[in-house]
C-alpha positions as CSV (number, residue, x, y, z in Angstrom):
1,X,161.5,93.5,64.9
2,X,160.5,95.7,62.3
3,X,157.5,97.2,64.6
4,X,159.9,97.8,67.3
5,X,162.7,99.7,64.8
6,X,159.3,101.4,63.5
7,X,158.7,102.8,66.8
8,X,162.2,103.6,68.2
9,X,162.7,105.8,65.2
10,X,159.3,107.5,65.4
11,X,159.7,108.3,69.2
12,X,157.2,106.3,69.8
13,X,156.5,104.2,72.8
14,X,157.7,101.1,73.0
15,X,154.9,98.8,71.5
16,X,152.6,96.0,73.0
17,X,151.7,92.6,71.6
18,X,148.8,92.5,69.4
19,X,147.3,90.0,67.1
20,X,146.6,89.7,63.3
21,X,144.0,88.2,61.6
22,X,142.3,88.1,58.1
23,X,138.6,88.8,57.3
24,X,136.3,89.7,54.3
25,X,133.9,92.6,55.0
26,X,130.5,92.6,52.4
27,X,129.5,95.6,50.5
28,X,126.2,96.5,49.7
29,X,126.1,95.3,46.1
30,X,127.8,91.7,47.4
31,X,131.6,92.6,46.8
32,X,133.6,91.1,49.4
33,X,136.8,93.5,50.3
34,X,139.8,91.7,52.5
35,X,141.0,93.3,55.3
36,X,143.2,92.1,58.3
37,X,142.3,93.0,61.6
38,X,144.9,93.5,64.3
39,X,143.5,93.9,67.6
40,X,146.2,94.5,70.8
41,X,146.5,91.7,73.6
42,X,146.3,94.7,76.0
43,X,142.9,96.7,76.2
44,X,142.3,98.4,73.3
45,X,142.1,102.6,73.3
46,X,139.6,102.5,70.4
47,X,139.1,101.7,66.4
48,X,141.0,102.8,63.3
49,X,140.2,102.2,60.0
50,X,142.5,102.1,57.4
51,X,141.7,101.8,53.3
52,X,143.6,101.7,50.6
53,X,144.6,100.0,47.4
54,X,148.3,99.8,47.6
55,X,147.8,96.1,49.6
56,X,148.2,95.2,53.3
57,X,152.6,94.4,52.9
58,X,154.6,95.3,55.6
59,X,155.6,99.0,53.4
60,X,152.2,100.3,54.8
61,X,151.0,98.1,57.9
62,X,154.1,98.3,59.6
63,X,154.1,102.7,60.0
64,X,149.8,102.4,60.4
65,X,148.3,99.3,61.2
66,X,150.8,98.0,63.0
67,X,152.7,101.0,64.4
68,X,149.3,101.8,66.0
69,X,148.5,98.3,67.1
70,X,151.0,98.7,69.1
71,X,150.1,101.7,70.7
72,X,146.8,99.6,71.9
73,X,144.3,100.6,69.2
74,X,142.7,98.0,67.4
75,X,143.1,98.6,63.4
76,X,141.1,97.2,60.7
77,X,143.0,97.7,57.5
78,X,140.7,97.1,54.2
79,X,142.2,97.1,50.6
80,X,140.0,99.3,48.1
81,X,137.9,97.0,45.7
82,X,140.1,95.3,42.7
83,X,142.9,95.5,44.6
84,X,145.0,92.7,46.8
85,X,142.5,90.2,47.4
86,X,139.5,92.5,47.6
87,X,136.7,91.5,44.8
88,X,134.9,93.5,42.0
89,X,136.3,95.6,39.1
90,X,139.4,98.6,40.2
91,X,137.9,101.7,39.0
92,X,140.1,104.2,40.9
93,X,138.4,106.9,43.4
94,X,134.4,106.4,41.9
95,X,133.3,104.0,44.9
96,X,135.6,104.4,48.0
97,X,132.7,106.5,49.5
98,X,130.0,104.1,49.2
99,X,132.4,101.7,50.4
100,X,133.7,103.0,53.3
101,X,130.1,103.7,54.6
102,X,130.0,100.2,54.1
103,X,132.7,99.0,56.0
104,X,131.3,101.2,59.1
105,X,128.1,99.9,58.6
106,X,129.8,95.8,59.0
107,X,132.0,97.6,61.8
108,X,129.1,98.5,64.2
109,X,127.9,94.9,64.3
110,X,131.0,93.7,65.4
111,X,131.2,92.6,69.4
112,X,135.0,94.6,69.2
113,X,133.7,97.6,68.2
114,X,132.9,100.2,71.1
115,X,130.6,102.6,69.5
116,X,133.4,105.2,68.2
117,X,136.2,105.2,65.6
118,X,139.1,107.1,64.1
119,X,139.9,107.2,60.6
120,X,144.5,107.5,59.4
121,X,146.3,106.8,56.6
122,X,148.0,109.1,53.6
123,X,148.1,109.8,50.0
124,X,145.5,107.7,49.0
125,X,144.1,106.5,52.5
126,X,143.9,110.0,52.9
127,X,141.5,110.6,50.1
128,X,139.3,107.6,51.5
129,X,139.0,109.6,54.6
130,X,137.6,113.1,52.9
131,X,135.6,110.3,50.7
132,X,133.8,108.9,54.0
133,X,133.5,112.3,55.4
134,X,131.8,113.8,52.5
135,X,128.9,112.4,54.6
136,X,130.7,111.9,57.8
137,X,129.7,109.1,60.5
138,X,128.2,110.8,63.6
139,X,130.4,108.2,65.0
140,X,133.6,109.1,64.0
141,X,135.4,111.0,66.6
142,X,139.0,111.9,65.4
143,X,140.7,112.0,61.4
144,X,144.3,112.1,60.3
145,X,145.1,113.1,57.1
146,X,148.6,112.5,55.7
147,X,149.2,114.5,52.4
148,X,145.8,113.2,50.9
149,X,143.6,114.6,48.7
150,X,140.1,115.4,48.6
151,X,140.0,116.1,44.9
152,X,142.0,113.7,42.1
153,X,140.1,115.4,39.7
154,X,141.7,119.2,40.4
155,X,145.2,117.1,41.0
156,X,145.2,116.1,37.3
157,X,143.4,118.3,35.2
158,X,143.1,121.7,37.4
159,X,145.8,123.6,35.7
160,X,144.1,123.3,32.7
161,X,147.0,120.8,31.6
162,X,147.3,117.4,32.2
163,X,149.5,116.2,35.1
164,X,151.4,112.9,34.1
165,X,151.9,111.4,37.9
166,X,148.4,110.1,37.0
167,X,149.6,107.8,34.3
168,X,152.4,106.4,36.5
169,X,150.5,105.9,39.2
170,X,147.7,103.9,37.1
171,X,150.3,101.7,36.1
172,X,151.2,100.4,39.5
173,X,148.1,100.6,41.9
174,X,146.7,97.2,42.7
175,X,149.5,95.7,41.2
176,X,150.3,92.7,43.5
177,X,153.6,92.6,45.2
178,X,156.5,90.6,44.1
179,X,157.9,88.5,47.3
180,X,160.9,88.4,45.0
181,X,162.4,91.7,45.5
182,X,165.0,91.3,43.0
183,X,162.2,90.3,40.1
184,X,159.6,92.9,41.9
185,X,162.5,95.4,40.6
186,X,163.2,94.7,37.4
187,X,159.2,94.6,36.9
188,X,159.0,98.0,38.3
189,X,162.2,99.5,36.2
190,X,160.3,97.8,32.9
191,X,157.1,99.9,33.4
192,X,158.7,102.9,34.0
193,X,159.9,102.6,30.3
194,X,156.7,101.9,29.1
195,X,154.9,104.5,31.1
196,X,157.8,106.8,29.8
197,X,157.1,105.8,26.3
198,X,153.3,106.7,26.9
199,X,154.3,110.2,28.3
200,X,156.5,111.1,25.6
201,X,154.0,109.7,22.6
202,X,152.8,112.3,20.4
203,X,149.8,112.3,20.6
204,X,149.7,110.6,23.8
205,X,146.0,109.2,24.0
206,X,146.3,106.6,21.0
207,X,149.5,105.4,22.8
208,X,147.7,105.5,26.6
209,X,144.8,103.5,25.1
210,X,146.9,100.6,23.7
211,X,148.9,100.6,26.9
212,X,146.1,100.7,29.1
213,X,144.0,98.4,27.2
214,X,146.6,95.8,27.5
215,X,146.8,95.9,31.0
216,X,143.2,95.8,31.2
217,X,143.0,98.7,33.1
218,X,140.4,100.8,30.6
219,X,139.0,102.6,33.5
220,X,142.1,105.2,32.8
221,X,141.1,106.2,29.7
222,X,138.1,107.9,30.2
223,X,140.2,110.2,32.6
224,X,142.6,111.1,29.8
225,X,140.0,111.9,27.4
226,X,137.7,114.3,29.7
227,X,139.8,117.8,30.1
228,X,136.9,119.8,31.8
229,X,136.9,118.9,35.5
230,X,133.2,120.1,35.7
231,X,132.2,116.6,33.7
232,X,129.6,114.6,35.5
233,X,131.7,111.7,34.9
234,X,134.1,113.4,37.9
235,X,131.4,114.0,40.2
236,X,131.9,110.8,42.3
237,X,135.3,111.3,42.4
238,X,135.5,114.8,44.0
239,X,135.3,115.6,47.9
240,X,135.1,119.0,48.6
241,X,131.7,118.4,50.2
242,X,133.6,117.0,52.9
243,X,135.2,120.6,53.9
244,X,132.0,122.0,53.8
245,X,129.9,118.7,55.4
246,X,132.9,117.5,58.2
247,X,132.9,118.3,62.1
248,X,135.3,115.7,63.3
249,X,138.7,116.8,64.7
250,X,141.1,117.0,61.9
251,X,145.2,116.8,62.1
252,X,146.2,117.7,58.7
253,X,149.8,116.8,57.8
254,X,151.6,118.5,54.6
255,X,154.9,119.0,52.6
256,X,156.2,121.8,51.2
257,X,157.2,120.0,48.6
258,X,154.4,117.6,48.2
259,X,151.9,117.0,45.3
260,X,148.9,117.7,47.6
261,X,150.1,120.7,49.3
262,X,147.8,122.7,47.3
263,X,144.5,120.5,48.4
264,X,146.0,119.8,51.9
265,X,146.1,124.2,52.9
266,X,142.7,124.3,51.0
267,X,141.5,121.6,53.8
268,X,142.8,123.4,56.6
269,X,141.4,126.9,55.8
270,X,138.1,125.8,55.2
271,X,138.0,123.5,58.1
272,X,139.3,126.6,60.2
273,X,136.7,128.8,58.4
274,X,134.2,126.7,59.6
275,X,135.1,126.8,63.2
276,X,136.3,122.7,63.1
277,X,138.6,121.8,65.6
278,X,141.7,120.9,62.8
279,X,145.7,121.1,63.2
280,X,148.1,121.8,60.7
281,X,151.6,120.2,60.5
282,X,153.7,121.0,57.2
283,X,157.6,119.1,56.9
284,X,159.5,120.4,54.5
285,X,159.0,117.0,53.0
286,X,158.0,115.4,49.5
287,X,155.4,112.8,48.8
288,X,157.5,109.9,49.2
289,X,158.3,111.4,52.8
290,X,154.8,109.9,54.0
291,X,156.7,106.5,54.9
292,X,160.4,107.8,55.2
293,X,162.0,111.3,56.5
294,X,158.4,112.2,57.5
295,X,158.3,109.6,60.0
296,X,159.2,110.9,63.1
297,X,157.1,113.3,63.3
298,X,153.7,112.4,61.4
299,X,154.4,109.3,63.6
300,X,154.3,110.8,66.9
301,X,152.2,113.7,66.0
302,X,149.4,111.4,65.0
303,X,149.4,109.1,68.8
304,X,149.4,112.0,70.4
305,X,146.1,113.3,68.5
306,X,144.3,110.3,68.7
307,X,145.3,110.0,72.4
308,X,143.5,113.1,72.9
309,X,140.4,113.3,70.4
310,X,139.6,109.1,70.3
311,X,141.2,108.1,73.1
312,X,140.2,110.6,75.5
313,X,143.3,111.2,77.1
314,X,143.4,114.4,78.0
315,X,144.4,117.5,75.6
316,X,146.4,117.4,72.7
317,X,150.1,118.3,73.2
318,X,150.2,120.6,70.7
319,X,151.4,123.9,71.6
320,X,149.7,125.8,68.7
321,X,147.5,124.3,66.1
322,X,150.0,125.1,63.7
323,X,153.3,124.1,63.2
324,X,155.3,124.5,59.9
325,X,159.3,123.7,59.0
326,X,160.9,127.0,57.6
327,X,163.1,125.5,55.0
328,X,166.9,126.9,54.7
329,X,166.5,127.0,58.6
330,X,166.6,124.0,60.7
331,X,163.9,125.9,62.3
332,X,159.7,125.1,63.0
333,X,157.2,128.2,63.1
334,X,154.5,127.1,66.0
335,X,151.4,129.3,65.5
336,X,147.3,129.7,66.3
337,X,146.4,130.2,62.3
338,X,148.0,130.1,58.9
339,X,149.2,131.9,57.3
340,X,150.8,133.9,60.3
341,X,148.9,137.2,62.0
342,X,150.7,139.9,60.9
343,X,152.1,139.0,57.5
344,X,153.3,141.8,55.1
345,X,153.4,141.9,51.6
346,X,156.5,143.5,49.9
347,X,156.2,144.2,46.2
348,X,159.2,143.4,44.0
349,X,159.3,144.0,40.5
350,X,160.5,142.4,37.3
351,X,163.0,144.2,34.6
352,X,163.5,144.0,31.5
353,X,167.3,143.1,31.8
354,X,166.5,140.4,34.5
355,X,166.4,142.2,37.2
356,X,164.1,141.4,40.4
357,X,164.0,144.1,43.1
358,X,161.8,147.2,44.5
359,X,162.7,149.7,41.9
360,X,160.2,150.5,39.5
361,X,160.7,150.0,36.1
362,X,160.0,153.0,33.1
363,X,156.6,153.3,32.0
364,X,158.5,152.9,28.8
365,X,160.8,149.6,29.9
366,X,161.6,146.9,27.3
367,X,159.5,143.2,27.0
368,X,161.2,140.2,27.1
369,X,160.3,137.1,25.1
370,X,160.6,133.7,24.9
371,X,159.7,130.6,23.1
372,X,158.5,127.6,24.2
373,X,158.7,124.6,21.5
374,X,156.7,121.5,23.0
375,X,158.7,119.4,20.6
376,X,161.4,119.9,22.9
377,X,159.9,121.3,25.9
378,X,161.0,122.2,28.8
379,X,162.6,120.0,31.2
380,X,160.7,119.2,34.6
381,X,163.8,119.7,37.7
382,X,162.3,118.9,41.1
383,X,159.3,119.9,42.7
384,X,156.0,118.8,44.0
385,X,156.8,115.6,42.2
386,X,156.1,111.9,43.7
387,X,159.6,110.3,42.4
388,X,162.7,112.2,41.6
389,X,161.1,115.7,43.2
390,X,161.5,117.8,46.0
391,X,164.6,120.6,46.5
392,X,166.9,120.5,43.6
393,X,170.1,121.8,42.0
394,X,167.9,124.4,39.1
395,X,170.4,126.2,37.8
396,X,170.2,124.8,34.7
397,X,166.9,126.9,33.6
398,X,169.4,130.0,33.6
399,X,170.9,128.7,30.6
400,X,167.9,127.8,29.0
401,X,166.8,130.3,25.8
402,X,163.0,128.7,26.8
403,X,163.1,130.4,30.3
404,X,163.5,133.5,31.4
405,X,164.8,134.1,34.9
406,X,164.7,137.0,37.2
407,X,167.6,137.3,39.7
408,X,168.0,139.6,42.9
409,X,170.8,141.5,44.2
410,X,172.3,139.4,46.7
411,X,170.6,140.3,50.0
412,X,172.1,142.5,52.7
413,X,169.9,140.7,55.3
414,X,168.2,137.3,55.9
415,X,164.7,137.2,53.8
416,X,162.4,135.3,55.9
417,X,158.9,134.1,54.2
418,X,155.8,132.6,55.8
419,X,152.4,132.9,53.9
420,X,151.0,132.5,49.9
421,X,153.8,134.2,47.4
422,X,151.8,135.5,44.1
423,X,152.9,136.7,40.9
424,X,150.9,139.3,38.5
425,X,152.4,138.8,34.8
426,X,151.4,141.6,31.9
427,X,152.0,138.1,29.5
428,X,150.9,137.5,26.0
429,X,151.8,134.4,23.8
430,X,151.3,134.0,20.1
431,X,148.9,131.7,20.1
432,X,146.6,132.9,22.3
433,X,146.8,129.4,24.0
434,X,149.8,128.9,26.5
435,X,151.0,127.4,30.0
436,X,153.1,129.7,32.4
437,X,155.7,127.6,34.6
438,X,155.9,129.8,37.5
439,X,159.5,129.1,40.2
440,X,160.8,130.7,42.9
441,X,164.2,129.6,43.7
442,X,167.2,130.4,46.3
443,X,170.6,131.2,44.7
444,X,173.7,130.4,47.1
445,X,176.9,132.6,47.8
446,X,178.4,129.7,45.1
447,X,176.0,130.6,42.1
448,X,173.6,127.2,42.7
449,X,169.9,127.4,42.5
450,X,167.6,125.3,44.2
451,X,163.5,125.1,44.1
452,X,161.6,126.7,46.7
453,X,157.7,126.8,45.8
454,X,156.1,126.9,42.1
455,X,153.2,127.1,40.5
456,X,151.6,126.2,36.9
457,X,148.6,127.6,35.0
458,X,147.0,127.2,31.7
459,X,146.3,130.7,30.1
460,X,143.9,131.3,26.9
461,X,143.8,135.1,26.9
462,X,146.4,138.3,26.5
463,X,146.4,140.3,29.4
464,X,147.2,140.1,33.4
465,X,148.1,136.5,34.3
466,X,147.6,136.5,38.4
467,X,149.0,133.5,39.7
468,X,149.1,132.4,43.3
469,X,152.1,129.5,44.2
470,X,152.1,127.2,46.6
471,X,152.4,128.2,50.2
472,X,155.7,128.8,51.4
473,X,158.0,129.1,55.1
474,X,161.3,130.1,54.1
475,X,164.5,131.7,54.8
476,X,166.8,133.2,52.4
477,X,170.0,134.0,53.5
478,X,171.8,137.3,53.9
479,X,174.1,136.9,50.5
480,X,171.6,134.5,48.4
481,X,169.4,135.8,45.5
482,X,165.9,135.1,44.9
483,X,165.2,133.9,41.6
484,X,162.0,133.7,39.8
485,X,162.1,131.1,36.7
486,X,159.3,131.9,33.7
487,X,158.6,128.9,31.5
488,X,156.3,127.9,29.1
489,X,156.3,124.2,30.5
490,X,157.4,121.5,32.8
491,X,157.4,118.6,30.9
492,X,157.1,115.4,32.2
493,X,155.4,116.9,35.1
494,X,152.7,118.3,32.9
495,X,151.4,117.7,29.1
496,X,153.0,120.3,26.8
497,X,150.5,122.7,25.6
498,X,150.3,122.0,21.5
499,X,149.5,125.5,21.2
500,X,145.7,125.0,19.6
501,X,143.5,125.7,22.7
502,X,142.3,121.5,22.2
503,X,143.0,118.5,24.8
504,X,147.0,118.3,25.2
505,X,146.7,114.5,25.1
506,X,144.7,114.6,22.0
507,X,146.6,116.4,20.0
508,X,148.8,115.5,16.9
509,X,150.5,118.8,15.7
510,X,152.7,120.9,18.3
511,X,153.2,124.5,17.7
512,X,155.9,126.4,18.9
513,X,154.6,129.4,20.9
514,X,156.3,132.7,21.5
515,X,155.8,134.6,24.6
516,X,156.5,138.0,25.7
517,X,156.7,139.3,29.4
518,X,156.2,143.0,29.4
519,X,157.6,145.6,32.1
520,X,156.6,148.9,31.2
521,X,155.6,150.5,34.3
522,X,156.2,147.9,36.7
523,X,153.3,146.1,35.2
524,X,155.0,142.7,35.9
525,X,155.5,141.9,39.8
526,X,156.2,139.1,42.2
527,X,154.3,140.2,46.1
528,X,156.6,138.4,48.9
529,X,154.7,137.4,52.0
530,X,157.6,139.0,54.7
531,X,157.2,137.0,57.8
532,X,156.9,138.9,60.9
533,X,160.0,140.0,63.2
534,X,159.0,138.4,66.2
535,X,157.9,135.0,64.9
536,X,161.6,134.9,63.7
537,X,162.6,135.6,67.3
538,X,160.2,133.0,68.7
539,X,161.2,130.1,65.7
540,X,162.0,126.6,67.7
541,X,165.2,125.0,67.0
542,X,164.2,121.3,65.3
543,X,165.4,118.2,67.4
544,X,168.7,117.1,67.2
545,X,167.3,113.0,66.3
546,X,163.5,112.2,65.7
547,X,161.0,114.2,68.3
548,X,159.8,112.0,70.7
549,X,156.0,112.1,72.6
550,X,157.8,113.6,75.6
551,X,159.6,116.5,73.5
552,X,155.7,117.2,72.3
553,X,154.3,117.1,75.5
């Protein structure tokens, strides 16, 4: 039932019978990792492997394993070691490339294996995909990535700040699941105290290692304590070699509002750089969005790829490799490379009195300053989050004395963005030591801001801070202000900077920090990416209800 709900709301076909069974597949060094193995009653169209360590429950086999089952693919679905009832130790992201060679290695002496395979899966099924391709099978034939990393590492510690989602995350995976809903609830709502009480700990490290330690999980402590992602203890845990190493056809799915997004547009322009046959779909989705809104189209998208690349089908449907939602439109861009052919950039300009617009500002304009206290720091509200994120209500940062916001006159005409927005700050803090929380928002006719793309970035020195935020297709309507929000943090999203230039998480004392924004001279900008006229004119309506293989086609 649940396969066939799957499907009907994916726009899939309707699916065939297919048949599930367990197996435990060796690794080199003896470990034994489970795995079920659902092969379809009909002839199969080829292989998929799926990995992961979030177990093999119906929240993930129905929408991969299953869902594709019943498309006619046979689907091995492993769980990562330490997790479900895979053996050896759980040690997060340091073996899944060893291990997936492995299984490939056990699949090729299988009589149900035809000499080929395809690799699905997201978040972190995505990041066992980049891990495998780092040295890619030459029998691997087609990829789907669904907002997965290549690079946990850069996720957590590339800002130069800590990003917290690690520490609720390590507090869940391989957790087994409750067949009691009611007590698998309660069991989730009491972690997220504790987690929250780790988080908030000052300093958080002494806290994380008593927590940690007493769910026997010491492998996240290591990852707490090393700051500089450049440390050889990271090295088995970053993929970029994939980008550079990987020939295999590659659909790439993203969200504008995902924690990845950054990773997943690095994946497709170097893959595209390289000449690699890749395709880039980007929803105007958050993380969570991998098994829910996201659906119908990663769904559909995804059988119509494999159809084409492992199946051997025919083409791909695709109309252009690219296809991005515009947010605020109801509307997808469909184009041969991203960012869009013909892209302008508009300068805009920062005043002292709040002010964001085209006019220059005096060489002799006034600063502005703000401070940001991590005793109290400032509030996280939306964003690339996994929980609670995505486009929210902001307007509460205008009120803020720890923010400083720039606001637009309200536009004559519709603003329409499509490419990399990027802001140049003449910023100096105090300390020396600061982090800049970078927003642009959209303000409505009613006075109510909402998140549109953001960025975040540890600074050590006085000066120019050039900072590039997340990618961004977007309308903003005639009568609507753009806002740009300046912070000093985004707390819990990311550790608050203690002000002494040492490990956030380390640190006892926390140092208010005073920062000053100058203007003089239009020395302070934000550069708008002005999407071209006539990809507005050409802009496809989205689909009244979930798009369906024949809408694609």
């Amino acid at each position: 039932m649940w396969s066939r709900l799957h499907a009907w709301r994916a726009g899939l076909p309707k699916p065939t019978p297919w048949r599930m069974r367990t197996l435990h597949i060796p690794m080199r060094d003896g470990v034994r990792l489970g795995a079920d193995l659902y092969t379809p009653v009909a002839p199969a169209k080829g292989v998929l492997l799926v990995a992961g360590p979030y177990g093999r429950g119906p929240l993930w086999s129905v929408s991969l394993a299953r869902a594709f089952a019943g498309q006619k693919y046979t689907v091995l679905f492993a769980s990562t070691r330490g997790t479900a009832d895979s053996e050896g130790d759980l040690d997060p992201m340091r073996t899944d490339a060893q291990d997936g060679h492995d299984i490939v290695t056990w699949m090729r002496e299988q009589p149900w294996y035809p000499g080929r395979f395809g690799t699905i899966g997201g978040s972190y099924l995505g990041y066992t995909q980049w891990a495998l391709m780092s040295e890619p099978p030459a029998d691997l034939a087609a990829a789907v990535v669904t907002m997965g990393p290549h690079d946990f590492v850069r996720h957590t510690w590339g800002t130069g700040s800590f990003r917290f989602d690690l520490v609720g995350w390590g507090a869940d995976v391989g957790v087994p699941d409750d067949p009691n809903p009611v007590r698998s609830m309660r069991a989730r709502a009491a972690t997220r105290k504790q987690v929250d009480s780790v988080v908030e700990a000052v300093p958080v490290a002494p806290a994380a290692v008593e927590y940690f330690t007493g769910l026997g999980r010491a492998w996240m402590l290591p990852r707490l304590i090393h700051d500089d992602i450049d440390d050889p203890f990271y090295a088995p845990m970053r993929h970029a070699d994939a980008l550079e190493h990987s020939r295999v056809p590659t659909l790439l799915f993203a969200g504008w509002q995902d924690i990845f997004l950054a990773q997943s547009m690095r994946q497709y322009e170097r893959l595209r750089e390289r000449g690699v046959d890749v395709a880039l779909t980007v929803g105007d989705w958050a993380h969570i969005d991998i098994l829910l809104r996201g659906q119908p189209v990663i769904a559909s998208e995804t059988l119509d790829w494999l159809d084409a690349h492992l199946a051997g089908q025919g083409r791909s449907s695709r109309r252009r490799p690219v296809r991005v939602a515009v947010g605020g439109s109801g509307r997808w861009l469909e184009e041969r490379v991203w960012p869009p052919a013909g892209v302008a950039t508009t300068t805009w300009y920062l005043h002292a009195d709040g002010g964001l617009g085209e006019r220059v500002p005096a060489p002799d304009a006034a600063s502005r300053a703000f401070v940001f206290d991590p005793a109290r720091p400032t509030p996280t509200i939306g964003g690339n989050l996994i929980s609670k994120g995505g486009r929210r209500d902001d307007s509460a940062y205008g009120t803020r004395r720890d923010v400083l916001v720039y606001d637009s006159a309200p536009l004559r005409s519709d603003l329409w963005l499509s490419g990399v927005p990027r802001v140049s700050l003449d910023h100096a803090s105090e300390r020396g030591d600061a982090d800049l929380f970078l927003r642009l928002s959209d303000i409505d006719e009613k006075g109510r801001s909402r998140n549109v793309t953001e960025a975040y970035r540890r600074v050590r020195d006085a000066g120019t801070a050039d900072i590039t935020l997340n990618d961004i297709a977007y309308v903003f309507r005639a009568g609507h202000r753009v806002r740009l929000i300046v912070a000093g943090g985004s707390f819990p999203q990311f550790s608050r900077n203690p002000g002494s230039g040492e490990n956030p998480l380390v640190a006892e004392i926390l140092h208010p920090n005073r920062h000053e924004i100058r203007h003089r001279g239009g020395s302070s900008v934000l550069l708008l990416p002005i999407m071209p006229r006539e990809l507005v004119a050409g802009l496809r309506p989205s689909a009244s209800r979930d798009r369906s293989r024949e809408e694609l086609r």
